[in-house]
Every structure is written in structure tokens, then in C-alpha cells.
Biopython code that builds the backbone (N, CA, C, O; Angstrom):
import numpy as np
from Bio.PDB.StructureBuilder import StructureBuilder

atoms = [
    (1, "UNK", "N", (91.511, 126.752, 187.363)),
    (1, "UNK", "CA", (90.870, 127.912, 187.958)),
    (1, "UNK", "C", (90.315, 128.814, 186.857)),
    (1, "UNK", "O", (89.250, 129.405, 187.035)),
    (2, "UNK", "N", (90.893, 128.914, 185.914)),
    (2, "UNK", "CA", (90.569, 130.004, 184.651)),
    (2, "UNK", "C", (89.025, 129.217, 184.088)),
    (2, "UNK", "O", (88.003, 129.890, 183.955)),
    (3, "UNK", "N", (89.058, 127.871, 183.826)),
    (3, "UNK", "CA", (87.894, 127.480, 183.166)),
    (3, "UNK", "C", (86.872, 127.854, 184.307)),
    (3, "UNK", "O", (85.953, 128.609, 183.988)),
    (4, "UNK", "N", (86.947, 127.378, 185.666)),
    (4, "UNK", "CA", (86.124, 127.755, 186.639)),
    (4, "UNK", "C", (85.319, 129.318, 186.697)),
    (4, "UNK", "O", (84.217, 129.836, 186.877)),
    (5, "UNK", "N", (86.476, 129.569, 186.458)),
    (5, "UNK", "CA", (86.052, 131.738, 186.574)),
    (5, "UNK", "C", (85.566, 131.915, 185.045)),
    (5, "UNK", "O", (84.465, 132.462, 185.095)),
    (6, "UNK", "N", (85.802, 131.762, 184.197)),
    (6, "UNK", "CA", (85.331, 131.766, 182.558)),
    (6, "UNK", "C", (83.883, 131.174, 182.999)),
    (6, "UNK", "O", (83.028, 132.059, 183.047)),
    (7, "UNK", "N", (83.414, 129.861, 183.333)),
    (7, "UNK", "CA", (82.441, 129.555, 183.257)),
    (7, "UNK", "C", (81.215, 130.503, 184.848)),
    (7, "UNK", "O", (80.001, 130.549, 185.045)),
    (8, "UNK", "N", (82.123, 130.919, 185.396)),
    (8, "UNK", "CA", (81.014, 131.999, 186.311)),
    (8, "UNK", "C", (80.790, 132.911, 185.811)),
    (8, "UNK", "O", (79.595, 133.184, 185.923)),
    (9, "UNK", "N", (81.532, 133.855, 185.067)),
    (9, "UNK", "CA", (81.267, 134.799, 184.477)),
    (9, "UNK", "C", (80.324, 134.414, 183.160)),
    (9, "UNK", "O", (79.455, 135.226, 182.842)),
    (10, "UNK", "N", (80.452, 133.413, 182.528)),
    (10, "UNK", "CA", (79.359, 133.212, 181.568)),
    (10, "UNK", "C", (78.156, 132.975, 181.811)),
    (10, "UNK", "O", (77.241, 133.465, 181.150)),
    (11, "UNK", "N", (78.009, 132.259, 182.709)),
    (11, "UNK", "CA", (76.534, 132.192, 183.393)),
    (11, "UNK", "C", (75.966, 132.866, 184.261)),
    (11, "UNK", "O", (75.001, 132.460, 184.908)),
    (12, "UNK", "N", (76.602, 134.201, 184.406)),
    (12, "UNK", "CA", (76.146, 135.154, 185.595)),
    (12, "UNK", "C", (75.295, 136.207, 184.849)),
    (12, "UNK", "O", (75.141, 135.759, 183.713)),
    (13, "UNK", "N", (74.701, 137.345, 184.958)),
    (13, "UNK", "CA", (74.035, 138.237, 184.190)),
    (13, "UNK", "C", (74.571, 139.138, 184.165)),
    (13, "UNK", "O", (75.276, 139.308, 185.159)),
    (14, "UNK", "N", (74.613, 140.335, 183.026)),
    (14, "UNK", "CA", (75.372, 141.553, 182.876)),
    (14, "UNK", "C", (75.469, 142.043, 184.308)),
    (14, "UNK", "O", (74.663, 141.886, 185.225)),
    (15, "UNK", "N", (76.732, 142.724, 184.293)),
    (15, "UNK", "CA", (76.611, 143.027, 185.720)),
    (15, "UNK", "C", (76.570, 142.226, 187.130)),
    (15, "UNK", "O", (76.442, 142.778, 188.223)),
    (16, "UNK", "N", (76.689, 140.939, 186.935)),
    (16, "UNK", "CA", (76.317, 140.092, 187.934)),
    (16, "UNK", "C", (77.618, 139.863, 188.851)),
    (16, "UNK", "O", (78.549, 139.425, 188.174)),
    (17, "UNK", "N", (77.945, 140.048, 190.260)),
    (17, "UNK", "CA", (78.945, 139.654, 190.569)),
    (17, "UNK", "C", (79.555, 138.225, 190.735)),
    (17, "UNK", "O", (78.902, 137.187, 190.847)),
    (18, "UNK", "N", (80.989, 138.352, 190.732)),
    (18, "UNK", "CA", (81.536, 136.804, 190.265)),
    (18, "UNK", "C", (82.101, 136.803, 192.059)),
    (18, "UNK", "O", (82.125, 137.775, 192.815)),
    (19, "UNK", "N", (82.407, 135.733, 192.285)),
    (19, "UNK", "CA", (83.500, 136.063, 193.674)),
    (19, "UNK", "C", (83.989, 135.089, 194.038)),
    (19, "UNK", "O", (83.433, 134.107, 194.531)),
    (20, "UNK", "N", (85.593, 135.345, 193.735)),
    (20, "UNK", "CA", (86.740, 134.180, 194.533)),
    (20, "UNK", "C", (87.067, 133.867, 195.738)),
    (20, "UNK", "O", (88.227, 134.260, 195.862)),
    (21, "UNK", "N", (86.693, 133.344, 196.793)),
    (21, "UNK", "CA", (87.467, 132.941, 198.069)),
    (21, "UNK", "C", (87.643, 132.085, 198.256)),
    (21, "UNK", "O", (87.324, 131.269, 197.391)),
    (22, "UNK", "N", (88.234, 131.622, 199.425)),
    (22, "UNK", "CA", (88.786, 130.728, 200.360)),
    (22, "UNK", "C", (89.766, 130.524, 201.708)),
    (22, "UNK", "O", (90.374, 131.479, 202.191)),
    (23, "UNK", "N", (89.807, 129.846, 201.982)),
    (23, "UNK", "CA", (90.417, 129.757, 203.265)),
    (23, "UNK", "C", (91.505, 128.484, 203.332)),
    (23, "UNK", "O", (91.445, 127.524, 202.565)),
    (24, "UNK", "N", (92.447, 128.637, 204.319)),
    (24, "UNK", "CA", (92.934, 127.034, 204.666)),
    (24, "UNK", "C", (92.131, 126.618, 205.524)),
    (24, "UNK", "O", (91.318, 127.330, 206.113)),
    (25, "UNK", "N", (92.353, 124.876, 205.744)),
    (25, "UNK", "CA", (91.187, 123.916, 206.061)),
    (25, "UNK", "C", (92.267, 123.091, 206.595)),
    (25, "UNK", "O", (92.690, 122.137, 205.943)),
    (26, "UNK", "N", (92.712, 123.381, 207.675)),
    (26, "UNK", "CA", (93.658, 122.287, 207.821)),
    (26, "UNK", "C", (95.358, 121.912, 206.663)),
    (26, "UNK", "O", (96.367, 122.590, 206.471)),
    (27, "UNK", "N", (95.103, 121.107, 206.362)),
    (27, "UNK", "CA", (96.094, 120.683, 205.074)),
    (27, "UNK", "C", (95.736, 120.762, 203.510)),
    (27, "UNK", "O", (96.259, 120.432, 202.446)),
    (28, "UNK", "N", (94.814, 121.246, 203.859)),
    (28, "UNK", "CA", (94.095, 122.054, 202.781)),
    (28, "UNK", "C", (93.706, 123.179, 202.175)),
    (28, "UNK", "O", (93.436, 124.121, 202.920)),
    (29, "UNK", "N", (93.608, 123.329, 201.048)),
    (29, "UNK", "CA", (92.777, 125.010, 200.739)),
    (29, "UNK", "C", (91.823, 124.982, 199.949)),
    (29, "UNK", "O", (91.807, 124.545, 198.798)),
    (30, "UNK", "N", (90.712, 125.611, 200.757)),
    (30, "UNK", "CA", (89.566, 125.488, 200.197)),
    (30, "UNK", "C", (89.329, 127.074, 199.362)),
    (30, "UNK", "O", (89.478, 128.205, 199.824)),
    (31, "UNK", "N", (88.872, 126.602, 197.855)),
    (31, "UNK", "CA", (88.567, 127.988, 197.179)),
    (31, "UNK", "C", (87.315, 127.592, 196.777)),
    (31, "UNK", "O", (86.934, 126.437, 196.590)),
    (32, "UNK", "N", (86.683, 128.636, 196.653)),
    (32, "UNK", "CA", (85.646, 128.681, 196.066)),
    (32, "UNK", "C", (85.129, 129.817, 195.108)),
    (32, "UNK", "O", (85.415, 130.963, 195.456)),
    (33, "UNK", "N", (84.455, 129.667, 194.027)),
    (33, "UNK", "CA", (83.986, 130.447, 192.983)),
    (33, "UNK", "C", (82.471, 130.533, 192.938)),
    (33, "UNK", "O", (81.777, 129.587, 192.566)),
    (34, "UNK", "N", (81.952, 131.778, 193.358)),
    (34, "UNK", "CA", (80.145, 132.106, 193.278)),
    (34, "UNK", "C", (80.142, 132.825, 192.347)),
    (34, "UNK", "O", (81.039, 133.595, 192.005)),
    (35, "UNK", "N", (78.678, 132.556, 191.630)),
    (35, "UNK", "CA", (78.209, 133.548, 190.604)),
    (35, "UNK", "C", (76.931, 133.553, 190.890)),
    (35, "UNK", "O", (76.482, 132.855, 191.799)),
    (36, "UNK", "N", (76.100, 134.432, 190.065)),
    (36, "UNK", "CA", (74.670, 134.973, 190.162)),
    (36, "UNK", "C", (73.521, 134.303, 188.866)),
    (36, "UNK", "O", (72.350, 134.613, 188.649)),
    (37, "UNK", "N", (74.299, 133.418, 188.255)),
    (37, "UNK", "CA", (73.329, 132.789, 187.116)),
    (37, "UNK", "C", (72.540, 131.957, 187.555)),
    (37, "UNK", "O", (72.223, 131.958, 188.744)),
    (38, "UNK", "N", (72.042, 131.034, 186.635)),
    (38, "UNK", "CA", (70.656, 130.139, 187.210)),
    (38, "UNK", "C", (71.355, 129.184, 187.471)),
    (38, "UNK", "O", (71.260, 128.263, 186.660)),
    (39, "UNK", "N", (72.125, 129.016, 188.409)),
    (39, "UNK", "CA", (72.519, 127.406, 188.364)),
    (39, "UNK", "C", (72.316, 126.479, 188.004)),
    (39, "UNK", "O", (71.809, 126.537, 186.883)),
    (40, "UNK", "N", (72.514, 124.974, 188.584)),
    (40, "UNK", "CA", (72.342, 123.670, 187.587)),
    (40, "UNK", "C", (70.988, 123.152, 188.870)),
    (40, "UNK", "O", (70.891, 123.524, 190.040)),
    (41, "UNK", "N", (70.058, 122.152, 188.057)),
    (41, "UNK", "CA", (69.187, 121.637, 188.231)),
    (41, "UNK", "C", (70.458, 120.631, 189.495)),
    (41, "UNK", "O", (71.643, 120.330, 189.354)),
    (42, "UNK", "N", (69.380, 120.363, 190.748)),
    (42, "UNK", "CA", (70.190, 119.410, 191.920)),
    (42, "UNK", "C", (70.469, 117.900, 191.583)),
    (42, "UNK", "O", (71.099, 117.162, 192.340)),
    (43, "UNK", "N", (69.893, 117.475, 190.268)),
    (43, "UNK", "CA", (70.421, 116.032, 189.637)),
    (43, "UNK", "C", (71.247, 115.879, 189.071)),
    (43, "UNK", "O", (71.751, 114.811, 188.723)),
    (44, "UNK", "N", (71.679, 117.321, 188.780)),
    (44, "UNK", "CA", (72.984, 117.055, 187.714)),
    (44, "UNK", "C", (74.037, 117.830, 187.976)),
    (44, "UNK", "O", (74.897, 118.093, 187.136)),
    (45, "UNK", "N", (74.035, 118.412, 189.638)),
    (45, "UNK", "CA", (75.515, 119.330, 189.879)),
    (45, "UNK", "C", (76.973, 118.356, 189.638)),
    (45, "UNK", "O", (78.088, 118.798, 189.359)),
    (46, "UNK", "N", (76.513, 116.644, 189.877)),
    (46, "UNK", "CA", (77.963, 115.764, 189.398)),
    (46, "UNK", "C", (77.756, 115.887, 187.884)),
    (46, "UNK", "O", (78.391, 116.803, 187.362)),
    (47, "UNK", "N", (77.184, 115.330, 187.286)),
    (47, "UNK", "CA", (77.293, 115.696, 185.829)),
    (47, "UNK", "C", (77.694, 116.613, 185.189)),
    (47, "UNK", "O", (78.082, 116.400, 184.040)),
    (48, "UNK", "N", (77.718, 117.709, 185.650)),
    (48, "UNK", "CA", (78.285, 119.012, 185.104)),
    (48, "UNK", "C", (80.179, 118.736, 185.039)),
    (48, "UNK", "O", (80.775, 119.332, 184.143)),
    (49, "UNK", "N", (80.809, 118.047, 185.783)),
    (49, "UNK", "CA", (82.165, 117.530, 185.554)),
    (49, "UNK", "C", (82.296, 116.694, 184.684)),
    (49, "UNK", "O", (83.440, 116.369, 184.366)),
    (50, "UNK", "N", (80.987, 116.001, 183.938)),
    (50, "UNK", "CA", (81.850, 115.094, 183.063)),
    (50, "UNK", "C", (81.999, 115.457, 182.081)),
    (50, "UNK", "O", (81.558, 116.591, 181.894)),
    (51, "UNK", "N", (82.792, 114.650, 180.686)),
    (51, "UNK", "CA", (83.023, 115.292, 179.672)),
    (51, "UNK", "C", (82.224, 115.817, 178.145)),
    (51, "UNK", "O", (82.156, 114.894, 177.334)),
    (52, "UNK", "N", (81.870, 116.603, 177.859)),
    (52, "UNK", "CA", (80.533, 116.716, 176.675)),
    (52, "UNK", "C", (79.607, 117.704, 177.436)),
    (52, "UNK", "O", (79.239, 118.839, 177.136)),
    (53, "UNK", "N", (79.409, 117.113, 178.247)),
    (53, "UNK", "CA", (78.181, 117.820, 179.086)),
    (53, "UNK", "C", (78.073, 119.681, 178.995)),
    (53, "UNK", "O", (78.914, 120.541, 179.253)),
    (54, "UNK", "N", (76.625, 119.777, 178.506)),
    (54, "UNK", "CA", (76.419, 121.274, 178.168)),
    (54, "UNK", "C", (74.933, 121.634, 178.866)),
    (54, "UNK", "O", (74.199, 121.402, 177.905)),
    (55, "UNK", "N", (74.455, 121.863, 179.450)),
    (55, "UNK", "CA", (73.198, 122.378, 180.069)),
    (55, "UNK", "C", (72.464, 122.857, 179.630)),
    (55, "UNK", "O", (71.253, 122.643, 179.571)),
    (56, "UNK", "N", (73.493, 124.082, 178.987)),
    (56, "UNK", "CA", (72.355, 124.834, 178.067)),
    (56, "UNK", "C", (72.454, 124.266, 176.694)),
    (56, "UNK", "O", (73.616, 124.144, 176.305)),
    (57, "UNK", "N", (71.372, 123.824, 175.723)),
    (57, "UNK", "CA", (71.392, 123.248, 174.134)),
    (57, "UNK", "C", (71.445, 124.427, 173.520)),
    (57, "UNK", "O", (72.082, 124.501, 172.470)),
    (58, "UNK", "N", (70.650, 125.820, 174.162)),
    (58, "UNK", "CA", (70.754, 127.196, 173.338)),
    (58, "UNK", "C", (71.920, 127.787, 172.550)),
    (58, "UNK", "O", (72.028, 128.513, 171.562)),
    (59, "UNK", "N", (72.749, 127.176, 173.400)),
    (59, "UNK", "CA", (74.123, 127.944, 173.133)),
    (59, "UNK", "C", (74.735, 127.258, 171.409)),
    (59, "UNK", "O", (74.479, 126.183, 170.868)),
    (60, "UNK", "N", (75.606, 128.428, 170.944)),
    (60, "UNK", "CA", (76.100, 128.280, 169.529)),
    (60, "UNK", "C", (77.720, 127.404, 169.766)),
    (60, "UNK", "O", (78.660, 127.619, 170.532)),
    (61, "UNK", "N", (77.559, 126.722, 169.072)),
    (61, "UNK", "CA", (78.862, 125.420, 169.300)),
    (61, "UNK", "C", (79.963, 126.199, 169.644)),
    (61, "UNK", "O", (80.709, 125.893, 170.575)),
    (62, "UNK", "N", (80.183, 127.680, 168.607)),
    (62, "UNK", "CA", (81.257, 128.236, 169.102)),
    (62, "UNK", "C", (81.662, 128.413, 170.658)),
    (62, "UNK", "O", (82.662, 129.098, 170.875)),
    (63, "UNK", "N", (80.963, 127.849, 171.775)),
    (63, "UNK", "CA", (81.090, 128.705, 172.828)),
    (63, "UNK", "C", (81.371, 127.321, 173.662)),
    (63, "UNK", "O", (81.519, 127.217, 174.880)),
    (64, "UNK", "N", (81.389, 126.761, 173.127)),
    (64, "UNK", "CA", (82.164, 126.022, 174.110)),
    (64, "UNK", "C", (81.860, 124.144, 173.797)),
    (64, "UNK", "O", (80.706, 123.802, 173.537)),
    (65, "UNK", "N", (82.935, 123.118, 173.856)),
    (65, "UNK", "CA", (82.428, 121.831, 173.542)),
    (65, "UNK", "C", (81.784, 121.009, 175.302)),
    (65, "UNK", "O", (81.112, 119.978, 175.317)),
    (66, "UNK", "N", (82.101, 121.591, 176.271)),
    (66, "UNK", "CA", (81.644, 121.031, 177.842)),
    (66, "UNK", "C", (82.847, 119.811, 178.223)),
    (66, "UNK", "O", (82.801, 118.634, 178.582)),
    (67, "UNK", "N", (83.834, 120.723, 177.952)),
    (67, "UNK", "CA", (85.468, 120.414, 178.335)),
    (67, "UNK", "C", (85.406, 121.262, 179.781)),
    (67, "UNK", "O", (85.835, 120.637, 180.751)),
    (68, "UNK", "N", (85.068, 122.201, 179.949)),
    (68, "UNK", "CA", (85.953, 122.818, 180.726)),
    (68, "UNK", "C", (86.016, 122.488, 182.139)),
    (68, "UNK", "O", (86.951, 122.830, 182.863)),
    (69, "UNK", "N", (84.863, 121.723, 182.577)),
    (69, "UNK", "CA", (84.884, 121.220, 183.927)),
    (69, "UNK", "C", (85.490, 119.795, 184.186)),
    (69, "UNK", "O", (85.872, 119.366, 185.274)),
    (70, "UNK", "N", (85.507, 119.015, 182.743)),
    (70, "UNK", "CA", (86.194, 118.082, 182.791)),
    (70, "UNK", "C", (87.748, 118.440, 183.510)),
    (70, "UNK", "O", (88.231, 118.108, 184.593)),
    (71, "UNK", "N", (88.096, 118.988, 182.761)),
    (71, "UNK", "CA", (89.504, 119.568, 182.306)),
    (71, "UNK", "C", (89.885, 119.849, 183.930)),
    (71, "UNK", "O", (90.889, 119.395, 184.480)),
    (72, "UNK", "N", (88.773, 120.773, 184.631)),
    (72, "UNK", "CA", (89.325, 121.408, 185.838)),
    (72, "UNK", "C", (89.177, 120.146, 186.825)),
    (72, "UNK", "O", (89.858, 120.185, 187.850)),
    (73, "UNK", "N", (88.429, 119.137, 186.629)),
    (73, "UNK", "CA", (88.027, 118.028, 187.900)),
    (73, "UNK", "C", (89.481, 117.196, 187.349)),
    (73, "UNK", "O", (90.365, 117.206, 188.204)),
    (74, "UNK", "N", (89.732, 116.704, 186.449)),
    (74, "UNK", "CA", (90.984, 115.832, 186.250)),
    (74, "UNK", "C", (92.381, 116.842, 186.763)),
    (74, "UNK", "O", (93.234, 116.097, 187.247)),
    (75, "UNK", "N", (92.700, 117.910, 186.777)),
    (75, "UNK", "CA", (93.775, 118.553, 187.037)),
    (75, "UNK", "C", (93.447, 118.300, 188.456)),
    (75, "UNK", "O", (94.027, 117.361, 189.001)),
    (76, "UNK", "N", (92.534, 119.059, 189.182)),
    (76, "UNK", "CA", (92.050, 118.737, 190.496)),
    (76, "UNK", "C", (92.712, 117.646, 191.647)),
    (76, "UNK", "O", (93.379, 117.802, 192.670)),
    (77, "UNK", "N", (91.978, 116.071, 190.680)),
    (77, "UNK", "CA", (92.028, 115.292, 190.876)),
    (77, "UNK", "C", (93.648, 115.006, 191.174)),
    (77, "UNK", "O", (94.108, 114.708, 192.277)),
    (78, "UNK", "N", (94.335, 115.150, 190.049)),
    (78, "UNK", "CA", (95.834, 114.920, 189.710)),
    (78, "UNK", "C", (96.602, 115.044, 190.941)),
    (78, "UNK", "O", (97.223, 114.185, 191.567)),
    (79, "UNK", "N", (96.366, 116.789, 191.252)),
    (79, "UNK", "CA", (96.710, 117.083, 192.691)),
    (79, "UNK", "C", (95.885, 116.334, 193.898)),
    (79, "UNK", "O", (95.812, 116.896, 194.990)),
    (80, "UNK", "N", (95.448, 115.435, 193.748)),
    (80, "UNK", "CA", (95.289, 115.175, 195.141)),
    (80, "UNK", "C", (93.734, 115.914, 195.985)),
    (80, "UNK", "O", (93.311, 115.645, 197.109)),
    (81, "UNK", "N", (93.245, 116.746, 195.112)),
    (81, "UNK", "CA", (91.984, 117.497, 195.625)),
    (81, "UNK", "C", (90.829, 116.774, 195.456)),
    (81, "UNK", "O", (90.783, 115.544, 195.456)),
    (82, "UNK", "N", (89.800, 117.591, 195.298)),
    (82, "UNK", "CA", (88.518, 117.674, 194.838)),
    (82, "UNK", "C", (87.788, 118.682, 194.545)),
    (82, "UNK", "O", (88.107, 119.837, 194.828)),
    (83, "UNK", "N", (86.897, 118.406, 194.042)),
    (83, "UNK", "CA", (85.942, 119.464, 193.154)),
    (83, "UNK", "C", (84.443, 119.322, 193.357)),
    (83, "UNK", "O", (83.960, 118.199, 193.212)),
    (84, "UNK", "N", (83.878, 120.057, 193.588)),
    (84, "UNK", "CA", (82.195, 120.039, 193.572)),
    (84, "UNK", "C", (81.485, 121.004, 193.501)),
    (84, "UNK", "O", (82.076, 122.038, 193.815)),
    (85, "UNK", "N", (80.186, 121.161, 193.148)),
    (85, "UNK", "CA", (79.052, 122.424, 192.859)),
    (85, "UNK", "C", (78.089, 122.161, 193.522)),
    (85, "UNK", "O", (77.623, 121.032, 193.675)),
    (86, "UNK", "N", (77.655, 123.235, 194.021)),
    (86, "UNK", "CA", (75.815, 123.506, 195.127)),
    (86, "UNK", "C", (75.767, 124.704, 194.538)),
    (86, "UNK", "O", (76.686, 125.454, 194.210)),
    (87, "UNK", "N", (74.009, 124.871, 194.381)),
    (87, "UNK", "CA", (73.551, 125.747, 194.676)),
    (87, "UNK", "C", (73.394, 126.884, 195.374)),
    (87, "UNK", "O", (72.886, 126.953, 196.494)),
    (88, "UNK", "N", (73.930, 128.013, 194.571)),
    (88, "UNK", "CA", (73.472, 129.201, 195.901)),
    (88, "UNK", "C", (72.663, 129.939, 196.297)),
    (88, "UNK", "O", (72.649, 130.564, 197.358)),
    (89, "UNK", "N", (71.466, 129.907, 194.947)),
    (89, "UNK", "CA", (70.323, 129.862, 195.143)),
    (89, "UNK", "C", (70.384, 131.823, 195.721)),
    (89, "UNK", "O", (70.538, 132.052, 196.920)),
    (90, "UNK", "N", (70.266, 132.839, 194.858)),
    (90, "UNK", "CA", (70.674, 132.639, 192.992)),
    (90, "UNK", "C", (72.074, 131.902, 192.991)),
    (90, "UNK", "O", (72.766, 131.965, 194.007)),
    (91, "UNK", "N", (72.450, 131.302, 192.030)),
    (91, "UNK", "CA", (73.845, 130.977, 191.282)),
    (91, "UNK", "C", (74.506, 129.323, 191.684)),
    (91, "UNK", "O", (73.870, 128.407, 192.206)),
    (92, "UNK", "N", (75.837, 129.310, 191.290)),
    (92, "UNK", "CA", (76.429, 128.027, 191.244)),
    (92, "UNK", "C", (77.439, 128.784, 192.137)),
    (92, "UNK", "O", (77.742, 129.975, 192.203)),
    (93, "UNK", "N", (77.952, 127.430, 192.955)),
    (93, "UNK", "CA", (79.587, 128.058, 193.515)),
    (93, "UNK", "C", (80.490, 126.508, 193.390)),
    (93, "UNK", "O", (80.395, 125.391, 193.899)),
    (94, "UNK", "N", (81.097, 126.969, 192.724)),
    (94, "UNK", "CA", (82.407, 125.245, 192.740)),
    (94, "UNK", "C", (83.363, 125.771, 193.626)),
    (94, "UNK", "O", (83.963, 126.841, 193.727)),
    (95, "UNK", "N", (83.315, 124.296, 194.472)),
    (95, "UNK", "CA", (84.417, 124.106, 195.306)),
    (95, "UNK", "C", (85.268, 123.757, 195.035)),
    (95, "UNK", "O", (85.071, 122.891, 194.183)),
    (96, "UNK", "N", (86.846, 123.955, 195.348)),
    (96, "UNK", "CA", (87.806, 123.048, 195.098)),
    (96, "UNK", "C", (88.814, 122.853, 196.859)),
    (96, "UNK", "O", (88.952, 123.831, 197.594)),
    (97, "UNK", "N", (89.284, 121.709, 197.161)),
    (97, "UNK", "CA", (89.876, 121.719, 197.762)),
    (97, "UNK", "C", (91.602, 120.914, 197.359)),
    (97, "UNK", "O", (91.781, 119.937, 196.632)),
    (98, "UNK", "N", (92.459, 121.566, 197.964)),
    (98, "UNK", "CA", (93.946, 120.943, 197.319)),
    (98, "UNK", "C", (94.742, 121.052, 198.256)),
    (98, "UNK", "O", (94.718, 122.154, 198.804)),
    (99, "UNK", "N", (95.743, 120.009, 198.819)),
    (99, "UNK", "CA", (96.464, 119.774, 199.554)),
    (99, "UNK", "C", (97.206, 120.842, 199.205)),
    (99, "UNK", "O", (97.346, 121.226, 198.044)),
    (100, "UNK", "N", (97.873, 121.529, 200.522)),
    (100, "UNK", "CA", (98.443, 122.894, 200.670)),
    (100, "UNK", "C", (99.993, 122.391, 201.069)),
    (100, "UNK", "O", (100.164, 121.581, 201.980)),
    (101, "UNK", "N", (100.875, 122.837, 200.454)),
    (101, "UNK", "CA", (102.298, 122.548, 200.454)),
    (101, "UNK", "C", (102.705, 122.857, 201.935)),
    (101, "UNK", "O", (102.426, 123.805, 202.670)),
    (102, "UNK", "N", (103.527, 121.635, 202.134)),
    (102, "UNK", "CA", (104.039, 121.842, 203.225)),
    (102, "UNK", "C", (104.421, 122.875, 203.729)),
    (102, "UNK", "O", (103.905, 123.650, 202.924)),
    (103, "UNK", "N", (104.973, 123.568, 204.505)),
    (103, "UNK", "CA", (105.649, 124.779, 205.644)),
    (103, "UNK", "C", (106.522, 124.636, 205.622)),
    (103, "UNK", "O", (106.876, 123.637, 206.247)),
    (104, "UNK", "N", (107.393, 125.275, 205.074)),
    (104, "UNK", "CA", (109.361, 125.460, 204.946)),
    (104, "UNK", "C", (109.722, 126.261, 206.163)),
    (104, "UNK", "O", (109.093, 127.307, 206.322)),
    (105, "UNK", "N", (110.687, 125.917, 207.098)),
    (105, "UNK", "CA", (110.971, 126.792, 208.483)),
    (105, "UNK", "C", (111.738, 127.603, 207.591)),
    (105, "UNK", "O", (112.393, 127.141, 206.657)),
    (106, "UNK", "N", (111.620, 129.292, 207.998)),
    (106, "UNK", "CA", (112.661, 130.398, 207.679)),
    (106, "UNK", "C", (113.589, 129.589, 208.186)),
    (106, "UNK", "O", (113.595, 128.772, 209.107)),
    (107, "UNK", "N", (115.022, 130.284, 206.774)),
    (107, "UNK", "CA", (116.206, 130.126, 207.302)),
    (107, "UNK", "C", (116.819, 131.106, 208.366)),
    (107, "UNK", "O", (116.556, 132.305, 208.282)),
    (108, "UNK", "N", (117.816, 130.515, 209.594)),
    (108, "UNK", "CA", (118.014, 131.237, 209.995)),
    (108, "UNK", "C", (119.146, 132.139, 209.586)),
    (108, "UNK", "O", (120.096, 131.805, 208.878)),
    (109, "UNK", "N", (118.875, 133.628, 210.254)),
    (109, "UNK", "CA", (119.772, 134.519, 209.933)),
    (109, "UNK", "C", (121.165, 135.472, 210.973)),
    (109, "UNK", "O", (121.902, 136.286, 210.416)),
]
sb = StructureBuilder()
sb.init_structure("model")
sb.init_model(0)
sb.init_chain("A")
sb.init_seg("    ")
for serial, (resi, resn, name, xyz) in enumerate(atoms, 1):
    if name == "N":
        sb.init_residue(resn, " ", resi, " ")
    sb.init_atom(name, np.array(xyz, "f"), 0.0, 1.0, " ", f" {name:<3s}", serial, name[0])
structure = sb.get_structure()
């Protein structure tokens, strides 16, 4: 989640709002992360998960090697979820969805 929100806030514009939600989905929870930057070209919203991958060439090495979506789709994955990006036209929003822990009955009292 941190690389997710790190990378909205980097690609959003001064001032640009970032925004976390979600909902349950059944046995699921769906979150999602919007921002206000230029999003990714529609050929390469899967590519943006793999590993290396940088969009922008502008950028100074310090800022990042194009780990971080790797990083978040394999943890993802691990659990049992998934991960994906659309357009929001302005911005990017990644989805994640993750099996939501079972329901413990209160003990009784």
C-alpha cells in the first residue's frame, strides 16, 4: 500500500489530490488509490507491474529503480488478491482486491 500511495503522490501535481477508498465486495476488499497525474498510456497499464519498468526516462535514477509496483503486485498476489490500473482520465487509480478474513462470532458474555 505505501509504494502504491508514494507512487500517487509522485505523479500527481502540486497540490493535486491523492484518494484512498474502498469497500467490501463480498469476500473481498476492494481498495483503491486515485491521483490527478497523467496517467499511463492504455498499452501499458499491465506493464507498469513488471519489474524495471519506468515510464518516465526524465526522471534522475535517484528516484526510483521501477520496483515498486513489482513489489506491491507480488505481495498482492501472495495474499491471494489482485492488482490493476485504469485510467481516470485525469490520473491513474490501482486497484487492489484481497480476500477479507474470515468473521470471528463475539464471544459470549
Amino acid at each position: 500500500l505505501e509504494n502504491l500511495v508514494r507512487n500517487a503522490v509522485r505523479h500527481s501535481p502540486p497540490e493535486g489530490p491523492v484518494r484512498l477508498d474502498g469497500r467490501r465486495e463480498g469476500d473481498c476488499w476492494h481498495l483503491w488509490i486515485s491521483d490527478r497525474g497523467p496517467g499511463v498510456p492504455e498499452d501499458r497499464l499491465d506493464s507498469i507491474f513488471e519489474p524495471f519498468v519506468r515510464l518516465d526516462q526524465a526522471r534522475s535514477a535517484g528516484s526510483g529503480f521501477g520496483l515498486g509496483l513489482s513489489i506491491a503486485r507480488r505481495a498482492v498476489n501472495r495474499q491471494g488478491g489482485r492488482i490493476w490500473a485504469e485510467n481516470g482520465h485525469p490520473g491513474l487509480r490501482v486497484h487492489l482486491c484481497l480476500p477479507a478474513a474470515p468473521e470471528v462470532p463475539a464471544a459470549n458474555v
